[in-house]
N, C-alpha and C positions, 0 to 999 in steps of 0.2 A: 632708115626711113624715118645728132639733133646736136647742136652747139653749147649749152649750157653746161655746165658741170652736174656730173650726177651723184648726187651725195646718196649713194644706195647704202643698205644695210640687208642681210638677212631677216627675212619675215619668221626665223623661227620664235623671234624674239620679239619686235614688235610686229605693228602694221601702218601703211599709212593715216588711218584716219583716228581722230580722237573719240569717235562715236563707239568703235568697234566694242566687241562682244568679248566675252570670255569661251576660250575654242579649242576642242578637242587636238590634242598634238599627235603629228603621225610621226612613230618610231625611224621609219626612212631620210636615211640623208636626206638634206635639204641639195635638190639641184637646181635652184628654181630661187628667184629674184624679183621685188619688184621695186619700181622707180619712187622716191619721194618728194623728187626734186620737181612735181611737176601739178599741173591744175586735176583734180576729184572733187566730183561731186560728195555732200555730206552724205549719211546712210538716213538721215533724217530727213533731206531733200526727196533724195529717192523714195522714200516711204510717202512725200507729200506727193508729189506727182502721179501715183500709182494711184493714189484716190484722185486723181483732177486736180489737187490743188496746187497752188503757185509756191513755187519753192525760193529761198533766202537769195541763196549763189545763184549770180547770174549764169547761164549758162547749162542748167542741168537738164534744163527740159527744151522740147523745139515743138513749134506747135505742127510741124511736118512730121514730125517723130509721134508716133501714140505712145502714151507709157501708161494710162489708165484701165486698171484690171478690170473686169466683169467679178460674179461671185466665183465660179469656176476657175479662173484662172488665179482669181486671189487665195482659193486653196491650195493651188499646186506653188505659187510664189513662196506662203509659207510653210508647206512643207519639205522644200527644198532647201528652205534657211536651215532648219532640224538636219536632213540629208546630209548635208552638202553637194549634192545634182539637182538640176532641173528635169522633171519627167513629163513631156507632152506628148500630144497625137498628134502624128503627124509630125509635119511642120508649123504646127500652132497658130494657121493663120488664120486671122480674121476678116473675113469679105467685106465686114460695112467698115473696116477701119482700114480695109488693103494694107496689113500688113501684120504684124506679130507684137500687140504690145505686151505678153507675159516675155518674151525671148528681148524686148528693149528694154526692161525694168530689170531683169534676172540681168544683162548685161550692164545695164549701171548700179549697180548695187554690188557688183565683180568689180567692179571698177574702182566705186568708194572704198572697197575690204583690200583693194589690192591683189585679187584671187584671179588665175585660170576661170573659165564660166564651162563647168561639163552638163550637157543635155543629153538626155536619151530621148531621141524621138520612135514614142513607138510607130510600129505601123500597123493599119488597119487588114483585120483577116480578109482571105481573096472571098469569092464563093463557095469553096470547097473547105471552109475551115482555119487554113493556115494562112501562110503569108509567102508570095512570091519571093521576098527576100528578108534578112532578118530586119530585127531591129537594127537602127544603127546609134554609136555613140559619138558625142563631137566636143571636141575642146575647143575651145577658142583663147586663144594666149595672150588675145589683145592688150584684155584687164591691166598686162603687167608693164604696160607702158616702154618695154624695152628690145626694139623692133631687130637689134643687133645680135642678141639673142634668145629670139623667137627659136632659127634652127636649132642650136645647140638642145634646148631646152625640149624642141620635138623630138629631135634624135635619143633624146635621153628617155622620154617616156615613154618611148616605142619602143623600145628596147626593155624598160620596164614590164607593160604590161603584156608584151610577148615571153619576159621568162616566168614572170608569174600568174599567166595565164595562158599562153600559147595562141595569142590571137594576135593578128598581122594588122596592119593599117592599112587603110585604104591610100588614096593618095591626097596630097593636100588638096585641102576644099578654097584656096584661094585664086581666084580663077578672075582676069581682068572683066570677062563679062557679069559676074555676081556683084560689080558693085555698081549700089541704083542711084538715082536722081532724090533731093528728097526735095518734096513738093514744099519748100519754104525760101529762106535767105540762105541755106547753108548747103553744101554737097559733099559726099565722102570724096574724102581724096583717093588719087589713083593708088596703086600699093606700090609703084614704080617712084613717086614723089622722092626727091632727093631733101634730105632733113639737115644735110648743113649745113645749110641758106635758112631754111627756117624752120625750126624745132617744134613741128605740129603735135608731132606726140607727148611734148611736155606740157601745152598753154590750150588744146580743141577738145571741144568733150569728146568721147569715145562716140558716139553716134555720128561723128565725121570721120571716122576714122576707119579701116579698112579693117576688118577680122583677120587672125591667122589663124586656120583650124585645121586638126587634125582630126581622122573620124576611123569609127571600126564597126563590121558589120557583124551582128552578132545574135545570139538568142534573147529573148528575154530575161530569162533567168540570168543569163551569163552578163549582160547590162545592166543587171540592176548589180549584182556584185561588182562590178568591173566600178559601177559608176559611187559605191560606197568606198570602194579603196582608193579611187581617186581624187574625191571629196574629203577622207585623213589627208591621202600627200599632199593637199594644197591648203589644208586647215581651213576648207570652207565648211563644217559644219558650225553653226553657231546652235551653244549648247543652251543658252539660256533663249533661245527664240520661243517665243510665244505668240500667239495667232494674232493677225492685224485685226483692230478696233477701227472700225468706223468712226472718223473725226464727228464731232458736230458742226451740223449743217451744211453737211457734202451731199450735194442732189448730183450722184454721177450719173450720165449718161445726159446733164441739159449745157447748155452753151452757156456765157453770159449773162444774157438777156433775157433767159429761163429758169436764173436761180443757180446755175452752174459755174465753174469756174473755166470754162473754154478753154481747157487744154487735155493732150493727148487723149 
């Protein structure tokens, strides 16, 4: 789901972007790949948009995409920089933004690092205390831009975190009806899209682009460890991350015309 030549390398070594971070390395073979030959967003873009503002590279932001945090969700952004997971409720969604922008920033900011993007969504207690079913965890393999080896790549960490934890997978979460409309100029493509003809996955930001995710149902406890060991094997912890600063003169949450910068 791409024509160009792929000059890839092992990420144990570098990463796509020149913004990157200094990153805790995981002891486990490297099975796991990402493309460099292809368009990301900078990690410094992502950072602007996250607060509303207008970033460098054309392209990073869509104003049908939200990507601007609340305070809440810009806690859990940086604390998942430190992690290496993202940990929300739920589905993370936001009713006056109809849709998820901590789960659309945490996905380009995967996408600038070059990294799988692992979430744990928790889920809310029933009435009686617990939870009808566990927490679940979700990868998404998009980040790494290399749709040819998406399977291989699932097969392998299924298998991983079934012998080093005994937990099964669910089945893929990529499903033709999951993918939506976005209210602007741009649309995800199908996940059927033939990429010989034209190399989407190398030149579209990741927000047109279909997710491949893999998920597992699980405890909490056992997610939140699952979601630390998988955050080594993909070297998304950033060790020097530190809590995002408020630019000056970001009035988030107005348009325009209200002192805001009108986007996500």
């Amino acid at each position: 789901v791409t024509t160009h030549p792929r000059a890839l390398s092992s990420l144990a070594a570098t990463t796509p972007s020149k913004e990157n971070d200094q990153i805790i390395k995981s002891d486990s073979p490297i099975f796991w790949r990402a493309r460099q030959d292809c368009w990301r967003p900078d990690v410094s873009d992502v950072e602007k948009i996250s607060w509303g503002m207008p970033a460098k590279k054309k392209g990073t932001g869509s104003r049908g995409v939200p990507h601007r945090l609340n305070e809440d969700e810009r806690r859990s952004f940086d604390q998942a920089r430190r992690q290496g997971f993202l940990q929300v409720t739920g589905s993370s969604w936001r009713s006056q933004r109809a849709d998820s922008p901590l789960l659309n920033s945490y996905r380009s900011l995967m996408d600038a690092r070059g990294r799988p993007m692992v979430v744990l969504h928790k889920l809310s207690p029933n009435s009686s205390g617990g939870v009808d079913n566990g927490d679940q965890l979700v990868v998404d393999l998009s980040p790494l831009r290399l749709p040819n080896e998406f399977e291989k790549v699932g097969r392998e960490l299924k298998e991983r975190v079934l012998t080093e934890f005994g937990v099964g997978s669910l089945m893929l979460d990529l499903e033709d009806e999951d993918i939506v409309e976005i209210d602007d100029d741009t649309a995800i493509l199908d996940s059927n899209t033939n990429d010989d003809d034209d190399d989407n996955w190398g030149t579209r930001p990741l927000y047109q682009l279909p997710p491949h995710s893999l998920s597992w149902e699980m405890s909490r406890q056992q997610g939140k460890q699952i979601g630390k060991f998988l955050g080594l094997t993909f070297d998304n912890v950033e060790k020097i991350a530190t809590s995002s600063k408020k630019p000056k003169g970001v009035k988030p949450g107005k348009g325009r015309r209200h002192g805001g910068y009108g986007i996500g």
